[in-house]
N, C-alpha and C positions, 0 to 999 in steps of 0.2 A: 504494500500500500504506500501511493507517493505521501511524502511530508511535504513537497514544497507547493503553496501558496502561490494560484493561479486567477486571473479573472475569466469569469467562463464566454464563451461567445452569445452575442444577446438573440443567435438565431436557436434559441434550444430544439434542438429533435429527440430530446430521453424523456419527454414526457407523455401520458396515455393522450393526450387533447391533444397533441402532435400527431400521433397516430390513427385518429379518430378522421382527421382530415382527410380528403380525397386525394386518390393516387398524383392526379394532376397540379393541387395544390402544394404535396409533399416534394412533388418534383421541382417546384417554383423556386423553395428553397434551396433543395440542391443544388441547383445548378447555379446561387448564387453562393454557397457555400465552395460550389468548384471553382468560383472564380474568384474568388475574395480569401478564403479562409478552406483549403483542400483537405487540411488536417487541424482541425480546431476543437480545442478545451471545453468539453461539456460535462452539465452536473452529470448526478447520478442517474440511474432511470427509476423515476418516481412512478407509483400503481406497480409495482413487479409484486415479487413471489415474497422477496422477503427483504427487508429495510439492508442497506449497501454500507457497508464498512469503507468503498471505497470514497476519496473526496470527488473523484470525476473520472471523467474516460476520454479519451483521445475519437473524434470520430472523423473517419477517413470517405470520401465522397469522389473523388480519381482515377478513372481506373488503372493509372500508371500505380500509384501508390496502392490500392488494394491486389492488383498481382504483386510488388514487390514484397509485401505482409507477406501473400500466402506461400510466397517461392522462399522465402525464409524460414524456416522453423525453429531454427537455433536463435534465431531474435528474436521471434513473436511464435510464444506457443500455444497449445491448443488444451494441458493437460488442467490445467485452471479451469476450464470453463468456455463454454461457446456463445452464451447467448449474452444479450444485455443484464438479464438479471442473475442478482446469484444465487447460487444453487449448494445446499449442502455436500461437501466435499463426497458423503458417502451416495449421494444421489445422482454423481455426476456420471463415474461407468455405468452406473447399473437403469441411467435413463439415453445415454446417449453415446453405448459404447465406447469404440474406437475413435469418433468424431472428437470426444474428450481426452484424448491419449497423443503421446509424443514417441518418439523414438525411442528406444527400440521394441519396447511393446505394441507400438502402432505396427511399426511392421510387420512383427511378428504374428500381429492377429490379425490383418491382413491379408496377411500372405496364404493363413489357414483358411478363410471366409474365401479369398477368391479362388482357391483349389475346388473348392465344391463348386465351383461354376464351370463344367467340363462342358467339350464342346458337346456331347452329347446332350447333356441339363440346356445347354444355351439353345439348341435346335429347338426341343422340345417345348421352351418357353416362347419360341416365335410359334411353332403351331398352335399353342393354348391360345397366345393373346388373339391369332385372327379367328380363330373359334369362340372368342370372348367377345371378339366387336362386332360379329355376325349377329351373335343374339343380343347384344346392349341395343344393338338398331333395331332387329326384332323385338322388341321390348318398347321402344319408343314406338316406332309404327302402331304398333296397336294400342299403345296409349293415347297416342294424338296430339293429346296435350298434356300440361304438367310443370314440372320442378327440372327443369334441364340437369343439374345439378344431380339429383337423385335418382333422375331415368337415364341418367349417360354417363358426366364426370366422375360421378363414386365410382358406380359400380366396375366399370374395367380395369382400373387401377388396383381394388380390392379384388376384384377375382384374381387378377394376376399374381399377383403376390400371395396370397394366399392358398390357388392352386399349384403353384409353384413351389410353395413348400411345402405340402400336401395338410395342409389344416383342418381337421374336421369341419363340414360346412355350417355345422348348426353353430361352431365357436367364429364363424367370418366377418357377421354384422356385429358382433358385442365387440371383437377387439379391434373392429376398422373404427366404430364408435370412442373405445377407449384413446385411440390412436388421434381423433380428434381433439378430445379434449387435452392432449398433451400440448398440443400448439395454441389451443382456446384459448388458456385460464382467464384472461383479461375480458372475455366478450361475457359481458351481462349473463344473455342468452344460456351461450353455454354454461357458465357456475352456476347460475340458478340460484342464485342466493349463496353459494359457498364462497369462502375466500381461495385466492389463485391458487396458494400451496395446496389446499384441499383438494383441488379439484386435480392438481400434479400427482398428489401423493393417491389420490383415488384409484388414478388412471393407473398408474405406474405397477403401482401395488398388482391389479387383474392383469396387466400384461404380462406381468415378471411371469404370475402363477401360470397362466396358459404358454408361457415358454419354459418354462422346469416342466412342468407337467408333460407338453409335447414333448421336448427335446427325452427324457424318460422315455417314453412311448415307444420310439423313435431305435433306440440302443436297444432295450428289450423286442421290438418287433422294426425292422428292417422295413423301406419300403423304396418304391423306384421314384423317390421326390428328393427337393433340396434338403430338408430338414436332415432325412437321411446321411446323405453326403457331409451336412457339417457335423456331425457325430461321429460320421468316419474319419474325417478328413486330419491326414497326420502329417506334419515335414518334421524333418530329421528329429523323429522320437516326439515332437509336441501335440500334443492336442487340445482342442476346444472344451474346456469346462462346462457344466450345463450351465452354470452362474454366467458367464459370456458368452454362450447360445441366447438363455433368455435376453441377455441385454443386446447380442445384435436383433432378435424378433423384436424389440423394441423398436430400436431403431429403422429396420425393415419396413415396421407396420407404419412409422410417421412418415419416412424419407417416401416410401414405395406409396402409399397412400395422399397424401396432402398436394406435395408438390406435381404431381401427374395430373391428378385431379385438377386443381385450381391453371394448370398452363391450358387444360380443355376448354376448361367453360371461358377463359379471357381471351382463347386462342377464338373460339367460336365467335364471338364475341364481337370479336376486330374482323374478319372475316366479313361479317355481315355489314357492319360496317365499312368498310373497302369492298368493296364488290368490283372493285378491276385484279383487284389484288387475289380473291378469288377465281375469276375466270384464267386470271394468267396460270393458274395452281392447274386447275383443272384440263388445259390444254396439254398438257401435258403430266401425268397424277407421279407416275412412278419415276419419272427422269428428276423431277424438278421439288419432289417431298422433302430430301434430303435437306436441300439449302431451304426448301420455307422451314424445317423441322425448327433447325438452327433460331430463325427470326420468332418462331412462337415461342420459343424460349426466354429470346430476352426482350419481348415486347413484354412478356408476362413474368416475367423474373419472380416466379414463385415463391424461391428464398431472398427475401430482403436483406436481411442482415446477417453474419456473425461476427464474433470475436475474437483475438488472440490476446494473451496479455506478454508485455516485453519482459524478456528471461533476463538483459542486462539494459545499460543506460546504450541508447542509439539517437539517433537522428533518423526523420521521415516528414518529407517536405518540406524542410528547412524548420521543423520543431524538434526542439533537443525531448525525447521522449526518457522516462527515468524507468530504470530498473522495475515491476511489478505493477506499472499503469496497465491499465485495460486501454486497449485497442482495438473498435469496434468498426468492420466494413460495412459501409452503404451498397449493396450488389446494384439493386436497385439505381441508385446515383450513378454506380460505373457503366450501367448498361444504357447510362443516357448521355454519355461522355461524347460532345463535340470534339474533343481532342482526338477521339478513336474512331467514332461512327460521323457517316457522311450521312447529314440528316437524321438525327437521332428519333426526332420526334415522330416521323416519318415510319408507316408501317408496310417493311418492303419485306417480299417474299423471293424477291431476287438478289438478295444484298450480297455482292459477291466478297465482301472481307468483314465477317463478325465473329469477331475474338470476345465475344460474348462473355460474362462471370456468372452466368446462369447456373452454373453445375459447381462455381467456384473460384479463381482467381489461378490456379494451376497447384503445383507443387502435393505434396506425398497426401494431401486431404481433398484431391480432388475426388469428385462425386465416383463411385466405382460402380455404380448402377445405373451411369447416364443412358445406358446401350438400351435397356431395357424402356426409358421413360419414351427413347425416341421411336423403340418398337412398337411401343401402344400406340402413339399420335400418328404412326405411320397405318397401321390398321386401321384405328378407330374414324381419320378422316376419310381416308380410303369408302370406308361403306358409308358416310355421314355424307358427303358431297353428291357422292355419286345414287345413293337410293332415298334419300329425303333430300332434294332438290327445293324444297317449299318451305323447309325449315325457318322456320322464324323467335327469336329468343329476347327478352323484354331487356334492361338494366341488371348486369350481375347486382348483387346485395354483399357487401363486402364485411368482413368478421375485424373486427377490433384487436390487432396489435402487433408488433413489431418485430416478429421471426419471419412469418408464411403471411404471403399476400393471397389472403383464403378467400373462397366465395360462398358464402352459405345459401344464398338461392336466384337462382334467376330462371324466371319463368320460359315458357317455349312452346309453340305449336307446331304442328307438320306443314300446317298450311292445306 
């Protein structure tokens, strides 16, 4: 925790009335922050989980300087903590695995987790997901109309993940549920009257149990899924504890869940809204998915922020940063970076150079399941374009607070 005595910048973004504002709004700031103030001294973040020991955090809005954090890790680490609020030391692995872990035990559990993804597992999750966005559009079709959000966005991203690790299906809806309210705590809605830790500790608490419980299952009866494979999965003599099974199914269930989800419904979204930008997608679907893939990613930059905190005293942007400051990345801000993107504002589905921080900023914590997020939107628009043509979807409804740019509902009809 720093000692030295800073004046904060008068444009605060750590507090929840910050976050409450519109995406458009929030950007307004930004990009006055990128130009004036790219690395500037803010309080704490006020509304979190639990009252902040520290006196401020460093927030970074560049995307020169949010890749040069994450290509770092010997400066700015990850084993502190990832999000703006703090989190009890013993709640950090066990809610956000390896994401909270530095060298060498990052790699090393790492390197165990992506062993179970053989190309055989990896085949077999492209054939699910296009058997998954077959029936998610079968599903709307005979709906009509509805909750976009809950006849489309959820449900492929949760079948995926969850048939992929072969989860019993009657436990799919509780822990894709649970999985929500890990990124919630802050939205009314979601607490429901609890406070934020409560509704952490709630969630945290059933996902852990339904990943001991599986991962158990799992060892004692064998089966042809991932869950499998990470039980098996050995390098040179090491293996996956069930304690770090359940906490990657954590993480799985929020990563694999939230952020796929919320890139559909804002991908949809903009989509309808550009309607050149669509038909140019559709003259071409399978040649030219790839690079829109790319652009729905950082139009919709799912994950908004994380954190690193600095391991020793550095410099970052010309701010002398002190040993154990939080350091907190705007993704969002860097994905609207004039410095990087030509027309930032601008929702182009041809964008031939997007170095994007959608998945991350690069370096050993990049996203290791991007492959997967892009397989779903590569299916899921596939059948959405081309068999509900009449598709029409109201204003997403946006969820309150500052990890995941979530959407809780926006209406839709077939047309």
């Amino acid at each position: 925790m720093s000692t030295i005595t800073r004046d904060f910048h008068p444009l605060a973004v750590t507090n929840l009335a910050f976050w409450a504002r519109s995406a458009d709004d929030r950007e307004a700031v930004f990009k006055q922050l990128r130009d004036e103030a790219p690395v500037s001294w803010q309080p704490p973040m006020q509304g979190g989980i639990m009252p902040s020991d520290e006196q401020g955090m460093w927030v970074v809005t560049r995307h020169e300087h949010i890749t040069e954090v994450s290509m770092h890790p010997e400066l700015f680490c990850s084993g502190q903590g990832v999000q703006f609020e703090d989190l009890p030391e013993d709640l950090l692995e066990a809610s956000q695995s390896f994401l909270a872990m530095d060298d060498p035990r990052h790699r090393q559990l790492r390197r165990l987790v992506s062993s179970a993804f053989t190309p055989k597992q990896v085949a077999r999750i492209d054939d699910q997901t296009a058997s998954q966005a077959r029936r998610v559009v079968d599903g709307l079709i005979e709906a009509r109309e509805g909750d976009f959000v809950d006849l489309v966005s959820r449900r492929l991203p949760m079948w995926t993940v969850y048939e992929m690790l072969g989860l019993d299906p009657a436990l799919r809806e509780e822990a894709a549920h649970m999985a929500d309210e890990m990124v919630s705590f802050n939205d009314d809605d979601v607490a429901a009257g609890r406070e934020p830790g409560e509704v952490i500790n709630d969630s945290l608490v059933r996902l852990l149990t339904i990943g001991l419980e599986f991962a158990d299952q799992r060892r004692r009866n064998p089966a042809d899924d991932l869950m499998t494979n990470l039980v098996q999965a050995e390098i040179e003599g090491q293996r996956l504890t069930d304690d770090e099974i359940a906490a990657f199914f954590v993480l799985l269930s929020v990563a694999g869940n939230d952020t796929t989800r919320n890139t559909i419904s804002l991908s949809t979204h903009a989509l309808q809204q550009h309607p050149d930008q669509k038909a140019w997608l559709l003259e071409d679907f399978d040649g030219r998915i790839p690079t829109a893939t790319e652009e729905f990613i950082r139009w919709a930059s799912p994950v908004m922020t994380f954190r690193r905190t600095a391991t020793q005293d550095t410099e970052l942007g010309g701010q002398k940063i002190s040993k154990g400051e939080w350091v907190a990345m705007i993704y969002s801000s860097g994905n609207r970076d004039e410095r990087i993107f030509d027309a930032p504002h601008r929702f182009d589905l041809s964008r031939p150079k997007n170095p994007h921080v959608g998945f991350g900023g690069g370096g050993p914590h990049f996203c290791m399941g991007n492959f997967v997020a892009k397989m779903q939107m590569r299916h899921l628009f596939g059948e959405l374009l081309t068999r509900v043509p009449g598709l029409r979807v109201g204003e997403p409804e946006p969820l309150i607070g500052n990890f995941v740019r979530a959407v809780k509902r926006m209406p839709c009809t077939t047309g």
